[in-house]
Structures are given as C-alpha cells and as structure tokens.
KOLZANU-787257 format. One record per residue (C-alpha): x, y, z. Coordinates in pm, whole numbers, plus 50000, padded with zeros to 5 digits. Last residue first. Layout:
<nodes>
XYZ ...
</nodes>
This chain:
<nodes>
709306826852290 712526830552406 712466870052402 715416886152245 717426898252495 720756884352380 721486868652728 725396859552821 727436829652712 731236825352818 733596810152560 737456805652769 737596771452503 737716795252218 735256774951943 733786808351782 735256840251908 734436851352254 731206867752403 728996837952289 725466847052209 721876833352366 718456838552284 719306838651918 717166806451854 720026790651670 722056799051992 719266788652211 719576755152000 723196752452050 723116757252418 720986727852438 723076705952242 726346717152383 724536709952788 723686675452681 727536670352510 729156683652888 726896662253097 724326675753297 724036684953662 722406719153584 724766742053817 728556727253729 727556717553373 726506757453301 729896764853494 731826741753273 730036757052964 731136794153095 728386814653256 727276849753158 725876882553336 725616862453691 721356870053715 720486870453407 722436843053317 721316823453603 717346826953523 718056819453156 719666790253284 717036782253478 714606785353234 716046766752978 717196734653159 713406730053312 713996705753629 717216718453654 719126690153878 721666707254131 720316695554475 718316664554380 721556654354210 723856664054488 721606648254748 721356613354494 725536613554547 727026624754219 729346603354040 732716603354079 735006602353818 736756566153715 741026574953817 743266555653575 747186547453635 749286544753397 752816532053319 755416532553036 756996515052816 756886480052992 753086485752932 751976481753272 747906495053342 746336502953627 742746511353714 742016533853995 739086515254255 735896525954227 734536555254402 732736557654795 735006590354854 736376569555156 737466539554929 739016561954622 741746576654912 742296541655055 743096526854737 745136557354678 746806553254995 747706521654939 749196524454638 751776548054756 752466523055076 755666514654916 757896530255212 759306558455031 758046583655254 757256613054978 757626645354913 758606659355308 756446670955579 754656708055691 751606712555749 749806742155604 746786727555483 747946721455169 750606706455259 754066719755239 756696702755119 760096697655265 762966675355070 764256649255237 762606615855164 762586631554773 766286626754822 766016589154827 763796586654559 765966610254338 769046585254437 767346552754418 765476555954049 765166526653906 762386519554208 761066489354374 758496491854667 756736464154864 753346478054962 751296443054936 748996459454706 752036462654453 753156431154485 750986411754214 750876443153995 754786437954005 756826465154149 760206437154220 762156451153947 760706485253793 756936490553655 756406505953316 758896532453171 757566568353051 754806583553271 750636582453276 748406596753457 744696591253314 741716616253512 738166600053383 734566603553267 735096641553083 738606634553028 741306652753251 744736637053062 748166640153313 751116632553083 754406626853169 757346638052971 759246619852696 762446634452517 764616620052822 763576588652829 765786574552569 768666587152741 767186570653084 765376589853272 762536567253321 759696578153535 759486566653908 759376595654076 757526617253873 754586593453798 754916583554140 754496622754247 751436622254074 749526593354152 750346602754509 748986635454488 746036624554290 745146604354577 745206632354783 743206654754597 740556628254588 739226626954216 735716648554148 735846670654404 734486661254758 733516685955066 732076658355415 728516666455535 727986652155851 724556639055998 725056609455906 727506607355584 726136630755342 729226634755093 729356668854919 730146680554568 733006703754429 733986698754063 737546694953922 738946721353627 740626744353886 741086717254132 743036697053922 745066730953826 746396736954116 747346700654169 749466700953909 751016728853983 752356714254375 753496685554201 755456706753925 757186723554189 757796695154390 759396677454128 761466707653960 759646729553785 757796732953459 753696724553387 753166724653012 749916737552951 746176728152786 742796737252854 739286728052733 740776704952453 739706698052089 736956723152034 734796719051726 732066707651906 733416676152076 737556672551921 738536640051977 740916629252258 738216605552396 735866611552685 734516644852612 735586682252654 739406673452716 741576689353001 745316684152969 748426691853108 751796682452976 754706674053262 757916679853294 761596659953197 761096669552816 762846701252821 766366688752952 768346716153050 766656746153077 763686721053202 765586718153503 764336755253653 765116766454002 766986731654044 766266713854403 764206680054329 764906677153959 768346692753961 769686671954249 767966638954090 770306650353779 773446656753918 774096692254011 777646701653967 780726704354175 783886712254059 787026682753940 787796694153585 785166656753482 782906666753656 782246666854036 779086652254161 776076669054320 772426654354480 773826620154513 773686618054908 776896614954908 777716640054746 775396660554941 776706656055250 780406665855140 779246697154996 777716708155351 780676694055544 780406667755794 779996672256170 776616658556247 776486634155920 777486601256017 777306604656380 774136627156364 772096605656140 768316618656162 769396658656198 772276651656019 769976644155744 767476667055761 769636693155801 771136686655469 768056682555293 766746715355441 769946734955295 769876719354982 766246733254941 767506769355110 770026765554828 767756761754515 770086744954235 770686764653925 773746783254121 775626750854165 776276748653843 774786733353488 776286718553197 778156692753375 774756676453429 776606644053656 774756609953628 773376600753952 769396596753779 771056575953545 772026551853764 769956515253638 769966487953851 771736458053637 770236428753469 766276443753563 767426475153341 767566450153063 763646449053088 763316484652994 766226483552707 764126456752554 761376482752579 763406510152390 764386483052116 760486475052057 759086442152166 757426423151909 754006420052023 751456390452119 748106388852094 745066387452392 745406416252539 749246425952559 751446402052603 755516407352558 757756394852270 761526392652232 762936373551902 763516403351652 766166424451864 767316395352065 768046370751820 765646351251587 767026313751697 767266322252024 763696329652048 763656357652326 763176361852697 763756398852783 764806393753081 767116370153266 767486393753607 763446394953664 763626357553642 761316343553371 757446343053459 756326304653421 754706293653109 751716263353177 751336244552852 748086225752849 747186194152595 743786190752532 741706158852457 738196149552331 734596148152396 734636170852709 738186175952810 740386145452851 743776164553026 747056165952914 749846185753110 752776205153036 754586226753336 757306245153080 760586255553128 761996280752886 765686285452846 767146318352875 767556324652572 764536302052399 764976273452168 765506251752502 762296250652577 760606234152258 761626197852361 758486188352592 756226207452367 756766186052059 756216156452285 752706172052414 751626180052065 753106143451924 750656124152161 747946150052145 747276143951801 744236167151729 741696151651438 738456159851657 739176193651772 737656198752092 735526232652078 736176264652172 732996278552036 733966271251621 736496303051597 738466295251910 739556258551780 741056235552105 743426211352110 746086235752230 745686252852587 748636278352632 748576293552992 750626324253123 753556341853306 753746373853428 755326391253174 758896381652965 757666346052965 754336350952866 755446369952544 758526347152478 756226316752502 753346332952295 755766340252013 757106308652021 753716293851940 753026311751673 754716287851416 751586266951562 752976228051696 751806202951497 749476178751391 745896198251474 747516226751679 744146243651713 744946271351922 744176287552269 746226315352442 745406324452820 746376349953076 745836384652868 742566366552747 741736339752423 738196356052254 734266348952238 733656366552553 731556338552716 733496309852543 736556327452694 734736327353032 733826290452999 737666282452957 739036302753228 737016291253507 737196251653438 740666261453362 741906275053747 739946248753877 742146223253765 740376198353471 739696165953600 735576173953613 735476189953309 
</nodes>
C-alpha cells in the first residue's frame, strides 16, 4: 500500500472495517468494463462535494483485488466518459498496484456551484441528475433540481409582492424601528427620506400591479401581525416525543404537539417558550461555581432556530412546507425546507462565511429589535456567518457534543445530543429505592406528571413507564386523566403497597 496516497490507505481499511463503500467513496468490480452504475456515481459526486471511485476491487469478498480486472481498458474507458455529462465531467484518474493486483481510481471534482445539477446528457435533466447520500446514489427529485438551479441565478422570492395583503397586516411600531435603524446607521442615504420610500428599498413593501403599497413577503414574515393568513405553511410544528423515535411508547405518540404562528420573531420567541417548558434544569459545578443548564443551551437553540427561519426556502414549492422542531427523548432535530445555499458548504461553514437565498428577509432581520431574554435589547440576527459558531461555542461551555448536521439539498438539519447529567446531578437526584420515594413525593405534592417523576428520580422515560405500570397493576397508584392523555398526572390510591 505503500504507493497508494494517504488519503486511500485510510479510506480503504476503514471500508473493510465497516464492511460497506462511504458517502466519499464508491468501489466496484469493473472486471472488463465500465459498471452501467457508474454514471450514476459521477452525477451524484459531481452535484455534492465531490468523491472517489476505486474499481478493481469486489466489496462483497473483503475488498479484495479482483484477479481477472483489465485495468488497461478500465482506465481508457474512464478517460472518455466525461463528456457524457452536461456540464462535462473532468476526472483525476490514476492506477495504482494495490496489494496483489491493480486498481484504477477516479477522483470526481465538485461541479461549479453555477453548473448544477450535473446530469447524464444522454438521460436528460429530469432522469439524469443524481446526488449522494450514504453510500448509494439517488435520482434527484424535480423540487431538488429546482434547489441546485437556484445556484444559476439568486433566487427573489422572498421580494415578491403579497398583493393580497395591506399595509395594515404589517406591525407599524416594527416598520417604525427598521426605519430608524437605518437612517440612524446611514444618515446621508436615509436621514431625510420618506418612511415608504425606505422601506421599498429595503424590500419590506412593493407596489402591485394598480400602483399601492403592499407587504412583500420578507416584510410580512418579519413585521406582519399574522402571515400565516396568507400562507399557512410558512410556521413552525412543535413536537415533544416520549422516546427516541416517532413511535408511539405506551400508547402515547407525542407528549405535546402545536403549530407555533407569527412572524419570525414571534415564532422565535415561542419556540423557545416552549423548549424550556419541556427542557430539564441541572447545574454545572465548575470550581466553586455552580453555573444553571437545561438540557440544549437556550442560546444555541436560538440560533438553530432563527437559521431554520431564515434560511428556509420560500420558493412556490416551499411554501406548503414548514419547519419542524422534534424534542426526542435523546435529542432536539431542527430541520427546514431547502439544504444549504451557494457558498454555505459544510466545508465553509466553520469558517463563518455566510450564503443565503434569502437577501432581503436576511437583511431586514439586521433591523428588526428583539428583546433578550434578559431584557437587553438587540436585533434578530447579525448576519455575519458566525451562526455556527456560536452554537459550537454554546455546546462547548455546557461540556456536550458537538450538533450534528445534515444537507439533503431538500432541506437542512441540524441535531442537538442531550446532555447528560454531571455525576453531582446524579448523586443529587438518584432514588436509591424508586418506590418509596415516589410514594414519599406523591404524598407529599398530591400527584406528579411522568416528566416530573423523570425530573426527580433521574431515570429514563421507558424505566419510569415500567415502574409506574406495576404500581398501577398493584393499585397503589391511579391516573387522574383518561387513559394515554399525555397531561396524565398520578396521585396515591391508598391502598397499602404491601
């Protein structure tokens, strides 16, 4: 392995390892001939981040040389296949002796943002465009091909005109503050200019098609009393799940569930609210200092939040799709429609630089006031790609892992890991004998919810059903609501549980 580049003597010992090809690399036989695949894998690594294709190798026997591979009419086959593709493909090709044989290697650079989706010219657009996910390839969908086409020319549907609204669905002390703000920071372009005039410029009106101002549609979202009159979709679903999959745990399917409405800050500001409803409070001993944690960082999840909201697509096809923030029992997943814009690659992303379909909302969000929730007063967001950064940040001083995040051209999600409880915390809340502290809490509270019950003992949410169950059985216990209601408290039957 010794003239192999690093990057493979890595790569091809971990697939052995795993026992499958990756998200980076493809391996196949390609005995004689090229794989009818293999055009597929091109378009899919093309229209990503790039990739490797290794041929001469057979996944299913160990990743093994395969003794009867012609790597002479591989690699020439390979050499001509680029220019089936729209745009053409350029590949880096290389052979290399490998072990007790030869592999030929196919290095696929990214195509330009601007040239996307790369298809197989000979399929067409609609049936020739493939993207990578895992370890397979996929047919892109017409929606995501209308993703990547946003890359040819930056996307303005967030200017677009809603003609079927007026000036009176948009908050005036919010248009107010915007303009203020901005003559305020640009006096000679905006000190003596009129209200109305401001913001058209700044894209938060437009006049339809009779000639009177309207709200466009980054007005509506960051100053309309209610947007969702007008497009119902464009909010967010809340949901809090009693285990780690969507699955029903105990008959019950979800803890609590709610559309949250409002324009952007609105539905920030609601969202949060109801984090730290269903969140947990623990402490951090650091020193002699004892630091108040929840589950997630509040502020993190601020900034996952708003760049859900922010960067969404609002395209027409967007438009019936609203974000979703899922509390799991393990995890908080925030996830919008439309994947990562332009330049946002995952390879820029920790470097702070900042792409956005969305210029006009984004720019707007710089001016409208929020209040923090310690009273301080600032604006939505800074816009300066440094979103990212404070989550990392964020996860780093609550001592959790870092979020996980995931670009499906679709859409976009970012995944918070729950903290786990500092050795203090589970010293402090452990019940050494379940059943008679919880008897001992019920009698004294009256009745407990489950998520209290969790909250006190320290146990998971399935350990804390199975032992409620069996005082149930034993009729020590009773629910006071109806069978499965997720607001179920328990309270003491007074039968003696003995």
């Amino acid at each position: 392995m010794q003239f192999l580049p690093e990057e493979l003597q890595n790569a091809i010992p971990r697939m052995r390892l795993i026992g499958a090809d990756t998200q980076r690399y493809e391996v196949k036989t390609a005995r004689k001939a090229l794989p009818e695949s293999i055009p597929e894998t091109i378009s899919a690594f093309a229209n990503r981040d790039g990739g490797t294709i290794i041929l001469g190798l057979e996944e299913k026997n160990n990743f093994s040389t395969v003794s009867d591979f012609d790597a002479d009419r591989i690699h020439d086959a390979l050499l001509r296949i680029g220019s089936d593709f729209t745009p053409p493909c350029r590949l880096e090709i290389e052979r290399y002796p490998f072990e007790d044989g030869e592999i030929v290697v196919a290095v696929v650079e990214p195509a330009p943002l601007d040239q996307r989706p790369c298809f197989i010219t000979r399929k067409g657009l609609r049936y020739g465009a493939y993207i990578r996910t895992g370890d397979g390839d996929k047919r892109l969908t017409d929606y995501e091909i209308d993703r990547l086409w946003e890359f040819h020319q930056h996307p303005a549907f967030d200017r677009q005109p809603v003609c079927e609204a007026s000036m009176s669905d948009l908050d005036a002390s919010i248009l107010d503050a915007i303009v203020e703000r901005n003559r305020e920071i640009t006096p000679r372009v905006f000190g003596k200019m009129d209200r109305n005039e401001i913001l058209l410029r700044l894209g938060a009106i437009a006049p339809d098609s009779s000639g009177k101002f309207v709200p466009t549609l980054a007005g509506l979202l960051v100053a309309g009393t209610y947007p969702q009159q007008f497009f119902p979709r464009l909010n967010i679903t809340f949901t809090v799940y009693p285990g780690v999959t969507k699955a029903q745990v105990d008959g019950i399917r979800y803890i609590d569930t709610q559309p949250v409405n409002g324009s952007i800050p609105e539905m920030m500001m609601s969202s949060l609210e109801l984090l730290r409803k269903h969140m947990n409070k623990g402490a951090l001993i650091q020193g002699a200092l004892r630091r108040d944690v929840t589950d997630y960082p509040i502020l993190a999840c601020r900034e996952a939040i708003i760049n859900a909201l922010q960067h969404r697509d609002y395209s027409p096809d967007g438009l019936g799709s609203q974000v979703q923030i899922n509390l799991f029992a393990d995890r908080l997943e925030i996830l919008n429609p439309g994947g990562l814009y332009g330049a946002a690659s995952f390879n820029s992303l920790p470097r702070g630089i900042s792409a956005t379909r969305n210029t006009r909302l984004s720019q707007l969000l710089e001016y409208t006031p929020y209040v923090e929730e310690d009273g301080t007063s600032g604006y939505v967001i800074e816009n300066r790609g440094t979103g990212l950064q404070q989550i990392e940040q964020e996860l780093k001083d609550a001592l959790m892992p870092q979020a996980d995040l995931k670009d499906y051209v679709s859409a976009f999600q970012i995944t918070f890991f729950k903290r786990r409880l500092s050795e203090d915390e589970r010293q402090e809340k452990s019940w050494i004998n379940f059943e008679a502290a919880l008897l001992a809490e019920l009698k004294k509270r009256g009745s407990m919810s489950v998520a209290a019950i969790m909250e006190s003992s320290g146990f998971t949410r399935n350990t804390v059903s199975a032992r409620l169950r069996s005082l149930r059985e034993r009729g020590v216990i009773e629910g006071i609501e109806k069978a499965k209601s997720p607001k179920q408290r328990y309270r003491l039957t007074g039968k003696d549980p003995n």
